[in-house]
DOTORTI-45718 format. One line per 4 residues: their letters; for each residue y, x, z of C-alpha. Coordinates in nm, 2 decimals, padded with zeros to 4 digits. Example, Ala and Ser with C-alpha at 12.3 -4.5 7.8 and 13.67 -1.06 7.14 Angstrom:
// residues 2
AS) -00.45:01.23:00.78; -00.11:01.37:00.71
//
This chain:
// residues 213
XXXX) 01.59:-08.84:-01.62; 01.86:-08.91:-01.88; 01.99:-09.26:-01.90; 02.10:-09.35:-02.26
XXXX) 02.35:-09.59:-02.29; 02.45:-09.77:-02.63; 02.85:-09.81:-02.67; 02.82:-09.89:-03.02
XXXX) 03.05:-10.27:-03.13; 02.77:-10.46:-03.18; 02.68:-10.43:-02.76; 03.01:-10.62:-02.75
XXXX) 02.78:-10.92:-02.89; 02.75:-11.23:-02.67; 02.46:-11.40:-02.74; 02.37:-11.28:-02.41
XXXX) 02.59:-11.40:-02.15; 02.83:-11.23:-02.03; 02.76:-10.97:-02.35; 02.47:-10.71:-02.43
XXXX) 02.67:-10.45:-02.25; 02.73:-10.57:-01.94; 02.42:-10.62:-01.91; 02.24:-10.28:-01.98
XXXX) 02.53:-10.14:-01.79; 02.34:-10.33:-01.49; 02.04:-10.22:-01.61; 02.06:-09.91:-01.58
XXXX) 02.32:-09.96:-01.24; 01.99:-10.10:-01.06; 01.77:-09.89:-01.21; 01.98:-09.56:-01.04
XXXX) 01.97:-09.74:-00.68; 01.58:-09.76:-00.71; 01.55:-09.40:-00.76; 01.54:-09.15:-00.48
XXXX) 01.54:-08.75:-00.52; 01.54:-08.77:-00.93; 01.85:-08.55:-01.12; 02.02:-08.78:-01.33
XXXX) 02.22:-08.78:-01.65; 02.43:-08.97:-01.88; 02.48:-09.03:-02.25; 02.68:-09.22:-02.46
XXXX) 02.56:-09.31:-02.79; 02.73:-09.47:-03.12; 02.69:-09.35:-03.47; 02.75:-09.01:-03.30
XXXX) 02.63:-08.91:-02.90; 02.85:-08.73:-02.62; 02.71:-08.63:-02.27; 02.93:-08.83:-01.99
XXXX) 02.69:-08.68:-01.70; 02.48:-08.34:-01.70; 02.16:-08.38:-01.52; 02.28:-08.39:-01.11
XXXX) 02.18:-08.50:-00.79; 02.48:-08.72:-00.74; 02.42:-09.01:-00.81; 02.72:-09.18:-00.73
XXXX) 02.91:-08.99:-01.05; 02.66:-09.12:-01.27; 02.75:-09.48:-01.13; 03.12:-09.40:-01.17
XXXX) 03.09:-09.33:-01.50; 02.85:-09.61:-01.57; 03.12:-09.82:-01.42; 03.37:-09.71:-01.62
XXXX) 03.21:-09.72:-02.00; 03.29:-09.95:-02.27; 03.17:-10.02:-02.58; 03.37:-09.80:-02.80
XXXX) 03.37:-09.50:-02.60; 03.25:-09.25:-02.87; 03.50:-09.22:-03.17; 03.27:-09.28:-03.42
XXXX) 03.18:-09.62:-03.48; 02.79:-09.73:-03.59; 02.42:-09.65:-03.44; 02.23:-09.36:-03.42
XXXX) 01.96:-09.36:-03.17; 01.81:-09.04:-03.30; 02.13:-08.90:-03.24; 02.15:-09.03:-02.91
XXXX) 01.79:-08.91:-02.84; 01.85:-08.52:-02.96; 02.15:-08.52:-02.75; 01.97:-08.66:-02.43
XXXX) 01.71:-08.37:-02.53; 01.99:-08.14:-02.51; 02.05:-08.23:-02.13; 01.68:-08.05:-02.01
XXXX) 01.79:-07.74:-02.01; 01.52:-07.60:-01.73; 01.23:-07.58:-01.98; 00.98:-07.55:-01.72
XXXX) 01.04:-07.85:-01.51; 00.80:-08.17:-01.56; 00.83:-08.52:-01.59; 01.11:-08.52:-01.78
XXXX) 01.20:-08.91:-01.93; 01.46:-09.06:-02.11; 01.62:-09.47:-02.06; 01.72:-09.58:-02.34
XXXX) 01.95:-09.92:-02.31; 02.02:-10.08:-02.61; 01.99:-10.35:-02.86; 01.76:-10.12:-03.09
XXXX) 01.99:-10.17:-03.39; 02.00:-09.78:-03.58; 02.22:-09.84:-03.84; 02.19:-09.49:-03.90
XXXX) 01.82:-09.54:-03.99; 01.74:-09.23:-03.76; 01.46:-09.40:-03.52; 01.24:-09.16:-03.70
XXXX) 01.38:-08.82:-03.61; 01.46:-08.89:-03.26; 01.12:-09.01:-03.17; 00.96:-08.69:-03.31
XXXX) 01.17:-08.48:-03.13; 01.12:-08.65:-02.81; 00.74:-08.60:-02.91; 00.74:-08.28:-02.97
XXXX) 00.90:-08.16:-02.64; 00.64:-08.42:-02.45; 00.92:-08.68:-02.33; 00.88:-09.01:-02.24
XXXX) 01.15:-09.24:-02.36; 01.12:-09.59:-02.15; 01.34:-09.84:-02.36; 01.55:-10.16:-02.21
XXXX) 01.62:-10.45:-02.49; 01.93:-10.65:-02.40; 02.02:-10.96:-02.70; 01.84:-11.20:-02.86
XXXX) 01.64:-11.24:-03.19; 01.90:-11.52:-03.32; 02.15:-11.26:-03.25; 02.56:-11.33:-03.27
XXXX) 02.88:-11.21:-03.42; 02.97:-10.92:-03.37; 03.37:-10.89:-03.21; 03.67:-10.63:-03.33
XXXX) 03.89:-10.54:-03.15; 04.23:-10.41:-03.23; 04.37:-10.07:-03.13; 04.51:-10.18:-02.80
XXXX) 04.15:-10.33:-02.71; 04.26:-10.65:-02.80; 04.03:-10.93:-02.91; 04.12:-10.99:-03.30
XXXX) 03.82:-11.20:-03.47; 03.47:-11.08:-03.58; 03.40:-10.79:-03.79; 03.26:-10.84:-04.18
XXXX) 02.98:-10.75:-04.39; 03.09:-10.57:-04.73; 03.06:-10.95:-04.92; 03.30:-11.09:-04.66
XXXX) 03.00:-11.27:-04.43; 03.12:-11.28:-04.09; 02.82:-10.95:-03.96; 02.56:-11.08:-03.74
XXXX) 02.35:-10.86:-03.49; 02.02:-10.93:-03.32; 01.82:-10.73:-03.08; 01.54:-10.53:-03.27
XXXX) 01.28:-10.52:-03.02; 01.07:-10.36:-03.28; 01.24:-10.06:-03.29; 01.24:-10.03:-02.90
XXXX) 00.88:-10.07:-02.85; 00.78:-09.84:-03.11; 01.06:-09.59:-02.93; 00.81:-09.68:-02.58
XXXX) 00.48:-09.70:-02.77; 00.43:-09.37:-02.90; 00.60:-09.18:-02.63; 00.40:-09.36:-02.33
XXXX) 00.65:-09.54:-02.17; 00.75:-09.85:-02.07; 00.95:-10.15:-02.28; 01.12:-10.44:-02.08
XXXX) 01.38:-10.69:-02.15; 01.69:-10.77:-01.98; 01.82:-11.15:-01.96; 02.11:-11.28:-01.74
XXXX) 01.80:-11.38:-01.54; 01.57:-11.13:-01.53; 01.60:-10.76:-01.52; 01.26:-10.58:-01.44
XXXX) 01.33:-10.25:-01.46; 01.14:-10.21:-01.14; 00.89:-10.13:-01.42; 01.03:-09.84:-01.50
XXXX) 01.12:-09.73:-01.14; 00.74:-09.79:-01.10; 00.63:-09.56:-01.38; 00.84:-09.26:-01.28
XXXX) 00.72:-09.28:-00.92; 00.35:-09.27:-01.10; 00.44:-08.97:-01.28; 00.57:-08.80:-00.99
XXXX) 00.28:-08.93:-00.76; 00.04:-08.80:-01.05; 00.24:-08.42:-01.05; 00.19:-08.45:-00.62
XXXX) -00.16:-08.48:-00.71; -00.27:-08.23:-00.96; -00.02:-07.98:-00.74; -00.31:-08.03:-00.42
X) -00.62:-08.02:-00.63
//
């Protein structure tokens, strides 16, 4: 499984409390205690994707590095999830292993308008990509920060408007849809990603099964 994170500035958005990144950071955070046994990997992803985590057993350095990430982290500001979905690919290395699934965690914005590729490739090589939508569809501004990390206003659309994000659940669900897995949504409230913990125990329960017969 390769958990894949969106650092891109508009995660940095607040119209989720305390922002979109926090909470698919905590997504994902819960979503790593509820699996037992499962190899693990991290990815950032912005306009451009960089592996944090290789797929591992240890668990706890994919936590540390969850921990640890900002929005930001990838020098190269924007949204690809295709990019971010090739480079997840790029982590199964061990072509005959099964059950192989990605978690995405984002607010589905592709600025890059690369949705397209990355779900064909996932497709193609038979992975499931199970998506987590944090934001809302009113959206919010979206923050810039300085370069010492400092808050310093909002950033602006090319005619000046103050730029405003919103969660494209759209995008996600199609991402879910037409790979077979599973979409949920993340609130300061509710965080079901027992959903997805449930699906990958199927998968594997379904492998333990066609292994007897």
């Amino acid at each position: 499984m390769v958990f894949l994170l969106d650092t891109s500035g508009s995660m940095a958005v607040e119209d989720v409390q305390p922002n979109r990144f926090f909470l698919a950071r905590s997504a994902l955070a819960s979503l790593l205690d509820q699996l037992e046994g499962d190899r693990v990997g991290l990815v950032a992803l912005e306009r451009e994707a960089y592996p944090l985590v290789p797929l591992t057993l240890d668990t706890a350095a994919v936590g540390l590095f969850l921990e640890t990430a900002e929005p930001g982290l990838v020098p190269a500001p924007g949204t690809s999830l295709g990019a971010g979905i090739v480079a997840a690919l790029s982590l199964f290395v061990d072509e005959q292993r099964a059950n192989k699934v990605i978690v995405l965690a984002s607010d589905g914005e592709d600025l890059e308008g690369s949705v397209e590729r990355g779900l064909r490739a996932a497709k193609e090589k038979g992975i499931i990509v199970h998506t987590i939508g944090v934001g809302s569809s009113k959206g919010g501004p979206v923050p810039h920060f300085d370069a010492q990390g400092q808050r310093a206003g909002y950033k602006r659309d090319l005619d000046g408007s103050v730029a405003v994000s919103r969660l494209r659940e759209d995008v996600l669900q199609l991402l879910a849809r037409e790979t077979g897995g599973v979409y949920v949504r993340v609130s300061p409230a509710s965080a079901p990603v027992w959903q997805i913990a449930a699906a990958v125990r199927g998968m594997e329960q379904k492998r333990l099964a066609q292994d007897y017969s």
